[in-house]
C-alpha positions as protocol buffer text, in pm:
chain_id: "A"
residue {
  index: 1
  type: UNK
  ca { x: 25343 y: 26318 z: 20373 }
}
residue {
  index: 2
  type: UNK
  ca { x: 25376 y: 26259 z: 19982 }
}
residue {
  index: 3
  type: UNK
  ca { x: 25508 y: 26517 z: 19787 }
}
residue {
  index: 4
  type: UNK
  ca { x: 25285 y: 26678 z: 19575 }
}
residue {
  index: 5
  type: UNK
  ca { x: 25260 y: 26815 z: 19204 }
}
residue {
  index: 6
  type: UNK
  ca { x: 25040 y: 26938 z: 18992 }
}
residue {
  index: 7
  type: UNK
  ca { x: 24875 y: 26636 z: 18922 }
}
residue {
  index: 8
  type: UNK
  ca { x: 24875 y: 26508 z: 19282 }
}
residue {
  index: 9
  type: UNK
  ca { x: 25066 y: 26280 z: 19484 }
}
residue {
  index: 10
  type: UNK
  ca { x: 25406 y: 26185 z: 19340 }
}
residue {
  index: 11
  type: UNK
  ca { x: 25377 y: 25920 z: 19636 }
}
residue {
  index: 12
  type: UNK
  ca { x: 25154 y: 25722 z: 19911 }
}
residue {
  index: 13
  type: UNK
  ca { x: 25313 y: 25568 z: 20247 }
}
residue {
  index: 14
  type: UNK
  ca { x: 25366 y: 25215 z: 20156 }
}
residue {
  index: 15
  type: UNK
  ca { x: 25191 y: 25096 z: 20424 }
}
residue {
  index: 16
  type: UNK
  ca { x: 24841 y: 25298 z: 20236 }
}
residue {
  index: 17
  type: UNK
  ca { x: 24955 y: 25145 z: 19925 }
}
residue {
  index: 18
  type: UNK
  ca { x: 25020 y: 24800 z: 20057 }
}
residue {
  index: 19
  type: UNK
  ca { x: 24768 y: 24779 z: 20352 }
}
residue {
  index: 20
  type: UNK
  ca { x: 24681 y: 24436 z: 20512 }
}
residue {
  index: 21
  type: UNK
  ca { x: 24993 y: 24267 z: 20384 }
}
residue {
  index: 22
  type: UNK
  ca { x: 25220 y: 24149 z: 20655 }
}
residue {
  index: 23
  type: UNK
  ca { x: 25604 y: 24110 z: 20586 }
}
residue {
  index: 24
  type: UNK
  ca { x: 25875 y: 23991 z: 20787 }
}
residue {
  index: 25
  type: UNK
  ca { x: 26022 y: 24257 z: 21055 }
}
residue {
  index: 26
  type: UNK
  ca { x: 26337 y: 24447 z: 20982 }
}
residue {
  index: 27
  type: UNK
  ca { x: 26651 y: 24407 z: 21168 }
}
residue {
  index: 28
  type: UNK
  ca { x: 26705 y: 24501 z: 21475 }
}
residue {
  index: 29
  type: UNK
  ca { x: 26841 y: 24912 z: 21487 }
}
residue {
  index: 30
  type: UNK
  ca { x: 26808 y: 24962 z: 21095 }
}
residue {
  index: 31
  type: UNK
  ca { x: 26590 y: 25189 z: 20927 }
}
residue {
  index: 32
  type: UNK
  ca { x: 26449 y: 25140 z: 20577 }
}
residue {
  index: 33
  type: UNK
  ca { x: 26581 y: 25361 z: 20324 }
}
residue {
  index: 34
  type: UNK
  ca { x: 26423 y: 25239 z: 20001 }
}
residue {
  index: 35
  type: UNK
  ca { x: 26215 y: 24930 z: 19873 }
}
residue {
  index: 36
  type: UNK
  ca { x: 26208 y: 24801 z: 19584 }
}
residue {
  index: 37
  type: UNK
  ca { x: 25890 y: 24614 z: 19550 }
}
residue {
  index: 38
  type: UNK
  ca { x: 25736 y: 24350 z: 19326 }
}
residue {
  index: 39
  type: UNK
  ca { x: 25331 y: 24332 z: 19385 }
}
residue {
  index: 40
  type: UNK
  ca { x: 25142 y: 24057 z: 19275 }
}
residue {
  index: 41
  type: UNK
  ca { x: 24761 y: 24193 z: 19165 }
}
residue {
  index: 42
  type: UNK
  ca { x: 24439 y: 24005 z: 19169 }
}
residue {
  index: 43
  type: UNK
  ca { x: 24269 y: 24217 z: 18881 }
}
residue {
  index: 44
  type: UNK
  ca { x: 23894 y: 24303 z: 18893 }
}
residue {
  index: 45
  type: UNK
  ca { x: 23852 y: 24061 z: 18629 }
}
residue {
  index: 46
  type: UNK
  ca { x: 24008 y: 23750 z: 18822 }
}
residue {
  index: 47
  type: UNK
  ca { x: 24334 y: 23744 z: 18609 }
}
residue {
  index: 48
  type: UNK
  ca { x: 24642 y: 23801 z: 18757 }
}
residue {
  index: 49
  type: UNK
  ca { x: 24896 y: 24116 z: 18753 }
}
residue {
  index: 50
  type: UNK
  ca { x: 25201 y: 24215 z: 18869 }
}
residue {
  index: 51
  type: UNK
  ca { x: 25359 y: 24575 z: 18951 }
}
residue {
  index: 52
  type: UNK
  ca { x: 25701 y: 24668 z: 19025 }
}
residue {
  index: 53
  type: UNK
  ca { x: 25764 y: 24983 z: 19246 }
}
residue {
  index: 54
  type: UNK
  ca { x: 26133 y: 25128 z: 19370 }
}
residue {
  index: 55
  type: UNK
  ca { x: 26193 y: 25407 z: 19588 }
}
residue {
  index: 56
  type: UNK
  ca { x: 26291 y: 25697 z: 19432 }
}
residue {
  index: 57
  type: UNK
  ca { x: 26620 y: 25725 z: 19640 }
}
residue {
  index: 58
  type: UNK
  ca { x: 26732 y: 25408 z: 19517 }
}
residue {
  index: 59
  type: UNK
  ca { x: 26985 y: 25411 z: 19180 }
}
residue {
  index: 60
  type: UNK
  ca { x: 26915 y: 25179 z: 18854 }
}
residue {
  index: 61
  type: UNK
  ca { x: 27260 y: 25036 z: 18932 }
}
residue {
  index: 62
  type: UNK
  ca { x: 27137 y: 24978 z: 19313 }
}
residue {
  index: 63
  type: UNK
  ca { x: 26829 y: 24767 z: 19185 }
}
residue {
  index: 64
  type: UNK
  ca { x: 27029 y: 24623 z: 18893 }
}
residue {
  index: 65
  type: UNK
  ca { x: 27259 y: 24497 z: 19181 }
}
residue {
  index: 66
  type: UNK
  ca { x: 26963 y: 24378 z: 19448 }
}
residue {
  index: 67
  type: UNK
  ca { x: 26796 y: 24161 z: 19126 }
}
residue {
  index: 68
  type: UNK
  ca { x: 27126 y: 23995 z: 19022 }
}
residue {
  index: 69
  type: UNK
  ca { x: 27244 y: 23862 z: 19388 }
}
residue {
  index: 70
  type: UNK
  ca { x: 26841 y: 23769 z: 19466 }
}
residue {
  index: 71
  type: UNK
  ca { x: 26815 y: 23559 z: 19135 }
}
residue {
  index: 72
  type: UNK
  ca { x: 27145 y: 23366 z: 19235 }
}
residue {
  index: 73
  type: UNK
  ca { x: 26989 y: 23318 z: 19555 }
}
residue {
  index: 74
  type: UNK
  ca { x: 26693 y: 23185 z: 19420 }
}
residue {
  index: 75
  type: UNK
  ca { x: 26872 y: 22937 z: 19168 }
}
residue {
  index: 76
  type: UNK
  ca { x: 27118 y: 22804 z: 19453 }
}
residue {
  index: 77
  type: UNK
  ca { x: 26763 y: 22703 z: 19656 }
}
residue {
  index: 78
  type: UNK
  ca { x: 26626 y: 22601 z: 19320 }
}
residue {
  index: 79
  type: UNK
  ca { x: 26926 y: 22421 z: 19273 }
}
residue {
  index: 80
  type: UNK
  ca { x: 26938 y: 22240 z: 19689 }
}
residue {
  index: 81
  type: UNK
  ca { x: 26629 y: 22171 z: 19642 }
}
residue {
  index: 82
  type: UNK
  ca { x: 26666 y: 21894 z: 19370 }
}
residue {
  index: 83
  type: UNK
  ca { x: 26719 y: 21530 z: 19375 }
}
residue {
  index: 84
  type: UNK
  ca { x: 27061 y: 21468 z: 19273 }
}
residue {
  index: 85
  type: UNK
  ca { x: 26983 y: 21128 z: 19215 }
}
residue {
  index: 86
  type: UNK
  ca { x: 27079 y: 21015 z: 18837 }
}
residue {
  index: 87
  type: UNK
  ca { x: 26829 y: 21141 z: 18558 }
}
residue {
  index: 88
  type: UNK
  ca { x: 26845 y: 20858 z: 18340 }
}
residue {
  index: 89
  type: UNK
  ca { x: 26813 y: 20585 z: 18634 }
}
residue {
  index: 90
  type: UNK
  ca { x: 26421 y: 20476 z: 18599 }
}
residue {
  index: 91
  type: UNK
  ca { x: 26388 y: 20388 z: 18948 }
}
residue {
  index: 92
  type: UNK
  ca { x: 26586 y: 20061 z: 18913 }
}
């Protein structure tokens, strides 16, 4: 159950909040302890958005750390995935 306030819900189960999206399983004998979570929007007036929602349990430096080590991931596919060939041969 969310917590509540005042105001309301300081939270929804993520699976209310996120329902019909399918993501990969977990491992095997872990349980989740926090998300951090970047949601890509279709707006009501066909543009795109994007929100960013983290766990409450989970410390700045914690994210901070998760964002740095994905982004190297990501540039060392970006980087695989390239031709190596040489730039300034024309195809010759």
């Amino acid at each position: 159950m969310p917590t509540m306030t005042d105001t309301g819900p300081t939270g929804l189960p993520i699976g209310q909040v996120l329902d019909g999206l399918l993501i990969p399983a977990l491992p095997a004998r872990t349980r989740p302890s926090g998300v951090l979570a970047f949601v890509k929007l279709d707006e009501p007036d066909g543009s795109v958005g994007w929100s960013v929602r983290v766990t409450s349990d989970l410390e700045d430096e914690e994210v901070l750390g998760l964002l740095v080590g994905y982004v190297e991931h990501l540039k060392q596919n970006a980087a695989a995935a390239w031709d190596d060939g040489d730039p300034t041969d024309a195809g010759n």
